[in-house]
mmCIF file of the C-alpha atoms, coordinates in Angstrom:
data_MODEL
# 
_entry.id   MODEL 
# 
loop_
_atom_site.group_PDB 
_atom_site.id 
_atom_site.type_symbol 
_atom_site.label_atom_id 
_atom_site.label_alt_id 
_atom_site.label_comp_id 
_atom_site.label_asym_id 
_atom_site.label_entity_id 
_atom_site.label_seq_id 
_atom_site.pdbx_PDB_ins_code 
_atom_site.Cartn_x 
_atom_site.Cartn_y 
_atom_site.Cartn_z 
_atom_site.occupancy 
_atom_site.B_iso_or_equiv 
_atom_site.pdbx_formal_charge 
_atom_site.auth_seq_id 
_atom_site.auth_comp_id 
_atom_site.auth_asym_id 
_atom_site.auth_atom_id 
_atom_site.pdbx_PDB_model_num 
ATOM 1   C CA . UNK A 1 1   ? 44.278 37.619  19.924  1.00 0.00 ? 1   UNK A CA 1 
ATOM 2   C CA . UNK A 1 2   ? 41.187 36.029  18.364  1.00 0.00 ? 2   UNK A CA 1 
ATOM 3   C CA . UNK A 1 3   ? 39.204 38.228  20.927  1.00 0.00 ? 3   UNK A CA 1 
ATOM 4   C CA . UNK A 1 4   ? 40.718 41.156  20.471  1.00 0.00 ? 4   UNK A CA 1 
ATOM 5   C CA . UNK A 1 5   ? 40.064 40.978  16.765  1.00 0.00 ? 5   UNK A CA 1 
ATOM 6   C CA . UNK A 1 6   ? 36.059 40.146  16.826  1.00 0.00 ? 6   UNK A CA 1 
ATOM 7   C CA . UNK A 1 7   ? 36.277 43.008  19.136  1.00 0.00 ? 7   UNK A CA 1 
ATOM 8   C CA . UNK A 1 8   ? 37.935 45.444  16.922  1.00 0.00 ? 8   UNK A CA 1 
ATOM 9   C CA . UNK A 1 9   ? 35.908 44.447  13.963  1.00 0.00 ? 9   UNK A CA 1 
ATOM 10  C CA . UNK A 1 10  ? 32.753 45.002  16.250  1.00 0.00 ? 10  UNK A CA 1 
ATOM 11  C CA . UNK A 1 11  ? 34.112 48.334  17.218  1.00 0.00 ? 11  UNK A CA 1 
ATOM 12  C CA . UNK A 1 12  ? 34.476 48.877  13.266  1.00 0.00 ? 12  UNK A CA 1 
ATOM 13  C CA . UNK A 1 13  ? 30.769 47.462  12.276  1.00 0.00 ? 13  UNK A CA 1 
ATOM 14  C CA . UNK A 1 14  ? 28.598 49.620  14.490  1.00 0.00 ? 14  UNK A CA 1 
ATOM 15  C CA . UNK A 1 15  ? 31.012 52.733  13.683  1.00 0.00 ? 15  UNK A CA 1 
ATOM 16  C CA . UNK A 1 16  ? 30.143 51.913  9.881   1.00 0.00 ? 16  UNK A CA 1 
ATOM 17  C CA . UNK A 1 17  ? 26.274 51.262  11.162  1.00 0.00 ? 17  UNK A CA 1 
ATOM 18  C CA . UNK A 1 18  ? 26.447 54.767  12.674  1.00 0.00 ? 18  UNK A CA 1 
ATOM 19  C CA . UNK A 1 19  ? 28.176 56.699  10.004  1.00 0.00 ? 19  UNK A CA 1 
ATOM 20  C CA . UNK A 1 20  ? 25.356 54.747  7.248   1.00 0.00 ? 20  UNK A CA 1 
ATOM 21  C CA . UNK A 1 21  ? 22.506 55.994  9.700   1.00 0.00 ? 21  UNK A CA 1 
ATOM 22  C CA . UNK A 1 22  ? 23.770 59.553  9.983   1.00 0.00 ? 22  UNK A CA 1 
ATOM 23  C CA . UNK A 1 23  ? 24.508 59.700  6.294   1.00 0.00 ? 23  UNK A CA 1 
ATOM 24  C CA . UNK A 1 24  ? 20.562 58.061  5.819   1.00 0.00 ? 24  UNK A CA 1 
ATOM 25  C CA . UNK A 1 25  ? 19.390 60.745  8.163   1.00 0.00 ? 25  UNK A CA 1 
ATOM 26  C CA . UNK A 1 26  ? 21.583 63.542  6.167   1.00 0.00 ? 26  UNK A CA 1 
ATOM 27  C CA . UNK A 1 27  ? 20.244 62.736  2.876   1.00 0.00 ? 27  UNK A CA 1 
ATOM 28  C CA . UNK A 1 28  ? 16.626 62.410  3.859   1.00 0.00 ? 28  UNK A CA 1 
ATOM 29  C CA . UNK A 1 29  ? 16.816 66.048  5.233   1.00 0.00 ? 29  UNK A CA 1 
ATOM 30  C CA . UNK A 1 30  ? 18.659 67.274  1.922   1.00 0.00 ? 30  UNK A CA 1 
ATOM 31  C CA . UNK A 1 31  ? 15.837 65.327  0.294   1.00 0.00 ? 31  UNK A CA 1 
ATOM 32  C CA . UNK A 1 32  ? 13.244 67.665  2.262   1.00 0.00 ? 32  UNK A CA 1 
ATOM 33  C CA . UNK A 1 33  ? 14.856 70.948  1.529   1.00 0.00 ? 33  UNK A CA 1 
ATOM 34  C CA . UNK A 1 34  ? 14.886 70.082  -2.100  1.00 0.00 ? 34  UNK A CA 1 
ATOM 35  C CA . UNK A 1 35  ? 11.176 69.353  -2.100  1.00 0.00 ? 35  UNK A CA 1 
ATOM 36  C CA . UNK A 1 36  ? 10.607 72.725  -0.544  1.00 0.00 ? 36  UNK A CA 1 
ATOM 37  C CA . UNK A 1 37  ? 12.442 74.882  -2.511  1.00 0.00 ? 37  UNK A CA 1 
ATOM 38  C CA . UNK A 1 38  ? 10.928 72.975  -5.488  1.00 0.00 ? 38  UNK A CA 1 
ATOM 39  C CA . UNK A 1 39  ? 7.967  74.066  -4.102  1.00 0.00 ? 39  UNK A CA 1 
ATOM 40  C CA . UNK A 1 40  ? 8.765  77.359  -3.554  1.00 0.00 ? 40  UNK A CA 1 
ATOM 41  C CA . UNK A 1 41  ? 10.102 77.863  -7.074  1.00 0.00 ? 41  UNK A CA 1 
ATOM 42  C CA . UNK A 1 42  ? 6.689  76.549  -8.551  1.00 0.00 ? 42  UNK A CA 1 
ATOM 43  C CA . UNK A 1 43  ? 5.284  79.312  -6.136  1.00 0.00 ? 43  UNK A CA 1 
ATOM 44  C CA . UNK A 1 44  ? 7.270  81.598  -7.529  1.00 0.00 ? 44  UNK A CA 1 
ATOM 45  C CA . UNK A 1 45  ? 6.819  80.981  -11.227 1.00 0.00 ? 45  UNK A CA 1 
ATOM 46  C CA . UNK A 1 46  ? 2.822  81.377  -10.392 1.00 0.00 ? 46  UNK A CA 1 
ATOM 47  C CA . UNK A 1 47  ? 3.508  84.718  -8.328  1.00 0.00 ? 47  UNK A CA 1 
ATOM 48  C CA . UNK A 1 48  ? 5.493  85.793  -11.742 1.00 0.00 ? 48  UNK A CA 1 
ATOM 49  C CA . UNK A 1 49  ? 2.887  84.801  -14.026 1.00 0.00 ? 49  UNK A CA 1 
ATOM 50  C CA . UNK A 1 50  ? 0.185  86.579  -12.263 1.00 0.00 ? 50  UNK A CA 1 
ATOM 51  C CA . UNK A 1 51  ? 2.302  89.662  -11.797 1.00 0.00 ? 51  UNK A CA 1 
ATOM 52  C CA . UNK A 1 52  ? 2.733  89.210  -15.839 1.00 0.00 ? 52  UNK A CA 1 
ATOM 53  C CA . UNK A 1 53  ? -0.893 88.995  -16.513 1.00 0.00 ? 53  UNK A CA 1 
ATOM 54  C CA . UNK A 1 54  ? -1.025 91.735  -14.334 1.00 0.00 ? 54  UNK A CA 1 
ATOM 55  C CA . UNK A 1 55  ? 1.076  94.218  -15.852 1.00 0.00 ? 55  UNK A CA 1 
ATOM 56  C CA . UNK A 1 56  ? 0.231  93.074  -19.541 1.00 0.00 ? 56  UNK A CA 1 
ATOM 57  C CA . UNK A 1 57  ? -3.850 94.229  -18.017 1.00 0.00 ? 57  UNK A CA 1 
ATOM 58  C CA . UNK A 1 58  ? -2.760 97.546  -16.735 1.00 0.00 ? 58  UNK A CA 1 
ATOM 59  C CA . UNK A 1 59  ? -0.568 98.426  -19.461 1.00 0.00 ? 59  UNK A CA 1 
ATOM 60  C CA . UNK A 1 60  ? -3.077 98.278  -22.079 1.00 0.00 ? 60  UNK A CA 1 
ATOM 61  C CA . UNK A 1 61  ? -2.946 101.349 -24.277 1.00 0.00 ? 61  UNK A CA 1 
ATOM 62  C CA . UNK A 1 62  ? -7.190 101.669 -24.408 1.00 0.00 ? 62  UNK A CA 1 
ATOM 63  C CA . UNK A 1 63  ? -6.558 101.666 -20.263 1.00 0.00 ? 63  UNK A CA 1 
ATOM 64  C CA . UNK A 1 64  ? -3.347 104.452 -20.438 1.00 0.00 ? 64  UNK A CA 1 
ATOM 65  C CA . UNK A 1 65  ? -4.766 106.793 -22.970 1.00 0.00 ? 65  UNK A CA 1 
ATOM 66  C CA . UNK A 1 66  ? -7.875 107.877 -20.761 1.00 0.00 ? 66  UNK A CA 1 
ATOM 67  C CA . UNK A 1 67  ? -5.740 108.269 -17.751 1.00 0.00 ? 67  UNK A CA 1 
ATOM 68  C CA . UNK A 1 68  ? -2.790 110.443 -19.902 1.00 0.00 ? 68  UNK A CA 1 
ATOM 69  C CA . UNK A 1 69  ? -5.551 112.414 -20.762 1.00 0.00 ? 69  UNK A CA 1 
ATOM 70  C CA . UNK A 1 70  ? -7.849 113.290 -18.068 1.00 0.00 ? 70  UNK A CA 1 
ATOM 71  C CA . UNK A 1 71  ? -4.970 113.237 -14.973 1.00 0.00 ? 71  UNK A CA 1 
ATOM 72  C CA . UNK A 1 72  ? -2.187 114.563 -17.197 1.00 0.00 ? 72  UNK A CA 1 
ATOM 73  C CA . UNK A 1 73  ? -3.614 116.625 -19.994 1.00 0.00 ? 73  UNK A CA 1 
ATOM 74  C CA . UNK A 1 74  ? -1.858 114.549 -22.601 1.00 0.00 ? 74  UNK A CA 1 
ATOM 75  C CA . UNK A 1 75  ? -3.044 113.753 -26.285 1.00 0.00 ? 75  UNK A CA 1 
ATOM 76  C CA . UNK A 1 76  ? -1.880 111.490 -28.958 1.00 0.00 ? 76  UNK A CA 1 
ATOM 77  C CA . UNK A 1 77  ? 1.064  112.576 -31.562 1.00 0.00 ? 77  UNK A CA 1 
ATOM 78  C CA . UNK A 1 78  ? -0.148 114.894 -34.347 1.00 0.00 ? 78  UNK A CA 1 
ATOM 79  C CA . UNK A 1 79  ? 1.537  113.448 -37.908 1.00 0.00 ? 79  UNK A CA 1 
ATOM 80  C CA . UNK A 1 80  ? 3.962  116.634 -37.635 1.00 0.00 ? 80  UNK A CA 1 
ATOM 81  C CA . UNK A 1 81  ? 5.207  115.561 -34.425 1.00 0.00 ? 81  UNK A CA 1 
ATOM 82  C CA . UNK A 1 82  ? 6.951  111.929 -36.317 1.00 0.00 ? 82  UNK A CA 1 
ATOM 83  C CA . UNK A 1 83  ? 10.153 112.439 -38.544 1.00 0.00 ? 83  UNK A CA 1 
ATOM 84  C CA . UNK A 1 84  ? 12.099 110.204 -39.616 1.00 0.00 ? 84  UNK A CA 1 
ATOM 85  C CA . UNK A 1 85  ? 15.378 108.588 -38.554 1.00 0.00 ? 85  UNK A CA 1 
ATOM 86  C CA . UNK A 1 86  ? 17.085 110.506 -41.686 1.00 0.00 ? 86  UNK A CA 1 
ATOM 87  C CA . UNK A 1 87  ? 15.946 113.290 -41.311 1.00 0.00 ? 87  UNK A CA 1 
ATOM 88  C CA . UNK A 1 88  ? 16.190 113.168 -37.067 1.00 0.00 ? 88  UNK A CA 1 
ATOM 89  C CA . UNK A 1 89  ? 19.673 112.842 -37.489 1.00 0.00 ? 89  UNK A CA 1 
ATOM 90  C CA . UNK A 1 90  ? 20.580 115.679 -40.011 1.00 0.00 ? 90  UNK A CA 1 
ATOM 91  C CA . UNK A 1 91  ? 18.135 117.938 -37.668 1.00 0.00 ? 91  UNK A CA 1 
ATOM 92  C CA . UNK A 1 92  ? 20.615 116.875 -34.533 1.00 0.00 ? 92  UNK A CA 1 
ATOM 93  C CA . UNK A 1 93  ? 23.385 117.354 -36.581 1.00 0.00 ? 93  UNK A CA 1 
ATOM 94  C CA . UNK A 1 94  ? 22.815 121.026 -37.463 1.00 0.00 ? 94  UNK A CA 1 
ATOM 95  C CA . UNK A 1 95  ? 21.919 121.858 -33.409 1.00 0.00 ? 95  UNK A CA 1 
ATOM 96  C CA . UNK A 1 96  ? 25.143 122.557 -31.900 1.00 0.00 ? 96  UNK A CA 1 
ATOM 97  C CA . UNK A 1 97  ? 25.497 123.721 -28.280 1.00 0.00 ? 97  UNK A CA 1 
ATOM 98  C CA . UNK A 1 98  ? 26.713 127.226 -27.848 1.00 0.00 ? 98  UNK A CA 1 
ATOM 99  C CA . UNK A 1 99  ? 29.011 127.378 -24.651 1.00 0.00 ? 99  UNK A CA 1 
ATOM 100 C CA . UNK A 1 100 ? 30.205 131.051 -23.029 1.00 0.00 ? 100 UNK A CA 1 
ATOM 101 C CA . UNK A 1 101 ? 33.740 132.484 -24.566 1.00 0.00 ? 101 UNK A CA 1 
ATOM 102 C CA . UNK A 1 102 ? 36.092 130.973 -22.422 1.00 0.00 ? 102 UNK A CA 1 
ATOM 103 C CA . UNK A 1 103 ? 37.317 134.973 -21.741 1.00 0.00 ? 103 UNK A CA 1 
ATOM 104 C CA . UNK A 1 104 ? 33.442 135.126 -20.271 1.00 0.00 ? 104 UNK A CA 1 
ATOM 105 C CA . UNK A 1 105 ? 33.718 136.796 -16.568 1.00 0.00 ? 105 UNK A CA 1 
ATOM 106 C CA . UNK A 1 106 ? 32.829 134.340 -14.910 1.00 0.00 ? 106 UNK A CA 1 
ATOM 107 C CA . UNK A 1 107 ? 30.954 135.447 -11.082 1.00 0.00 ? 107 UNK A CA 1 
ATOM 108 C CA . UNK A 1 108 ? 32.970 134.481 -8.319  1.00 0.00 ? 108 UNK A CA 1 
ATOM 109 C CA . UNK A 1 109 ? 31.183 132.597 -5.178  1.00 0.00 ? 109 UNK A CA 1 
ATOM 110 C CA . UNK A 1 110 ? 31.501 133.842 -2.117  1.00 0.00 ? 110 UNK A CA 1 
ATOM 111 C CA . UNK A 1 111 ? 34.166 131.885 0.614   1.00 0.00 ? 111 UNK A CA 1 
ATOM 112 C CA . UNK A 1 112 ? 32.193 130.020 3.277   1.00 0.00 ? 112 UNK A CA 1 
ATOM 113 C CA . UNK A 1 113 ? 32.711 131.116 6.788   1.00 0.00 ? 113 UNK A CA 1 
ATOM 114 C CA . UNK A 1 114 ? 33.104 128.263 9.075   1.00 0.00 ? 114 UNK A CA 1 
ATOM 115 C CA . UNK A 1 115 ? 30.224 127.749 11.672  1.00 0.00 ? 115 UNK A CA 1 
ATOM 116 C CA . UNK A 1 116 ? 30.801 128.029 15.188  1.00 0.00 ? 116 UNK A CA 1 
ATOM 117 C CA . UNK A 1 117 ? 33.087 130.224 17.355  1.00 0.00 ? 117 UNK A CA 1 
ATOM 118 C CA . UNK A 1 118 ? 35.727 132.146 15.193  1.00 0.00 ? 118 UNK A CA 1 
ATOM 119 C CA . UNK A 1 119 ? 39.236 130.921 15.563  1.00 0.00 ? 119 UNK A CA 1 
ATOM 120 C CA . UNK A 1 120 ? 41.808 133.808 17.526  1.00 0.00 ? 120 UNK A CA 1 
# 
């Protein structure tokens, strides 16, 4: 019986040694996807901040307003051209849509004719 129970409690000590190993090996591969998608990420914040820098250089208004002009024959507002808020809503106030008369003849569109061979 003595046997049987340093036996079992072998049996028990190097499934415990294996399941510690497996779970070593497990979190030392979790470990090593963490440290690359930390990496990654600090990748990615640099790819953001140059595409930042980026846009903040080609949206400069001294770079837009020569190209606005010369490829799409725009020019800066003229003073008459601003109103204000006030004012822009009284003007949209007094502009009403006009719709037809609902007794309007209305044309009619044509039925389509189904394609292919005509049914008998």
């Amino acid at each position: 019986m003595n046997r049987l129970v340093m036996i079992g409690g072998l049996v028990v000590v190097a499934g415990l040694a294996v399941a510690v190993y497996r779970a070593k090996l497990g979190a030392e591969e979790t470990q090593g996807r963490i440290d690359g998608l930390k990496a990654e990420a600090v990748k990615v914040e640099k790819d953001i901040a140059v595409m930042r820098a980026e846009e903040a250089y080609l949206t400069r208004p001294e770079r837009i307003g020569p190209i606005a002009r010369d490829r799409l024959g725009l020019e800066p507002a003229s003073p008459d051209q601003y109103t204000a808020s006030e004012a822009l809503k009284q003007r949209l106030g007094e502009e009403r849509l006009t719709l037809p008369a609902p007794d309007a003849e209305v044309p009619a569109e044509t039925p389509a004719t189904p394609a292919g061979p005509a049914h008998q």
